[in-house]
C-alpha positions in Angstrom: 96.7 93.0 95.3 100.3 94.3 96.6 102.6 92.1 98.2 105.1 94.2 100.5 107.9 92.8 102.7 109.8 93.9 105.6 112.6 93.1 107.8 110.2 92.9 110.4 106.3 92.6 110.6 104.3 92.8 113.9 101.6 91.3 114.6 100.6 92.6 117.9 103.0 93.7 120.9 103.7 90.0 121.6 104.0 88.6 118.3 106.2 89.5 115.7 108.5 88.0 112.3 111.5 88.6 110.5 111.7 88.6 106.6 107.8 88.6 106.3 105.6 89.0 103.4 102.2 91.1 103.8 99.6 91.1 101.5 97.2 93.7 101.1 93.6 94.1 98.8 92.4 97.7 98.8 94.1 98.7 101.9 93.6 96.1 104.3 95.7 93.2 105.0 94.8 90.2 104.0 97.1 87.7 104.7 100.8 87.6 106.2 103.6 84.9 105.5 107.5 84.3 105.5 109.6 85.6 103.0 111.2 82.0 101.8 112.5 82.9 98.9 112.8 85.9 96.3 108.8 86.0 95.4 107.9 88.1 91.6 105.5 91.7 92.2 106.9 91.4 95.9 108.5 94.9 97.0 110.9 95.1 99.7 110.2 97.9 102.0 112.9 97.1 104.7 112.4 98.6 107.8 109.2 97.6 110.0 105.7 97.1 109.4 103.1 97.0 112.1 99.3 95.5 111.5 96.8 96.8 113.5 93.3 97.3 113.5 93.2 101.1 113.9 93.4 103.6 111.3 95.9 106.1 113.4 95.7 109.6 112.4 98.5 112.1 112.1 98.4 112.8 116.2 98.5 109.3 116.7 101.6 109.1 114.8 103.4 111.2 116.1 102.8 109.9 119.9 104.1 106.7 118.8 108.0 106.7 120.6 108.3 102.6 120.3 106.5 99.8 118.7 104.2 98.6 121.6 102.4 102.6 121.0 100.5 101.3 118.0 98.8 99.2 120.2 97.6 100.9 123.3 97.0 104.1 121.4 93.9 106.2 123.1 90.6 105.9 120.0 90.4 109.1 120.4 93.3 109.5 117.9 92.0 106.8 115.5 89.0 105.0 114.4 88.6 101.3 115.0 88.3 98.8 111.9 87.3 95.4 111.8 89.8 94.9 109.4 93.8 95.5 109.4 95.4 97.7 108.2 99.8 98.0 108.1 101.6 101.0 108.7 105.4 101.0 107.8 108.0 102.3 109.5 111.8 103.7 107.7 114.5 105.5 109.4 114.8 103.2 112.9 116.7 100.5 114.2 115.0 97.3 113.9 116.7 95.6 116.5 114.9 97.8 119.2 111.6 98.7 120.2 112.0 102.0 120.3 110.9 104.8 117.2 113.9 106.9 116.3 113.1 110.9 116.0 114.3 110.4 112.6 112.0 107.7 111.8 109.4 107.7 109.1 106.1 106.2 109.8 103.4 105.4 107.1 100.3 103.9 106.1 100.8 101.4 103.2 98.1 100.9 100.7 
């Protein structure tokens, strides 16, 4: 089990929380919650993380200019998954939408 927590955590294009906690078995997430307090084997990632139930591949990536692209990419550049997985996201301002050029983007497992 890994516990990681980000600034901000989406959910889906609509949805999304600040100071959230995302825990993940294997690589899939299993559960997602509010950072309350300072929580022991939690790592702070900063930045953004986005669950979705696509694993994206590197094309996919780099197509992705602002947060509501993870969710209307084409499956021709990923594979569908029953179950979700998070990608995180360094290097961009969390306050926008939008994916800075300098922005790192990564699966988390």
């Amino acid at each position: 089990m890994r516990k990681i927590a980000a600034s901000k955590v989406y959910i889906n294009k609509e949805e999304f929380y600040s100071n959230h906690v995302v825990e993940l078995f294997d690589d899939d997430v299993v559960k997602h919650y509010p950072l309350a307090e300072e929580q022991a084997m939690t790592e702070w990632l900063g930045g953004i993380i986005v669950i979705t139930n696509k694993i994206l591949n590197t094309d996919a990536l780099s197509r992705t200019k602002c947060i509501d692209d993870f969710f209307k990419i084409d499956d021709k550049f990923s594979n569908k998954e029953s179950r979700k997985k998070a990608y995180h996201i360094a290097n961009t301002n969390i306050e926008s939408e939008i994916i800075s050029e300098k922005a790192i983007i990564k699966r988390v497992f």
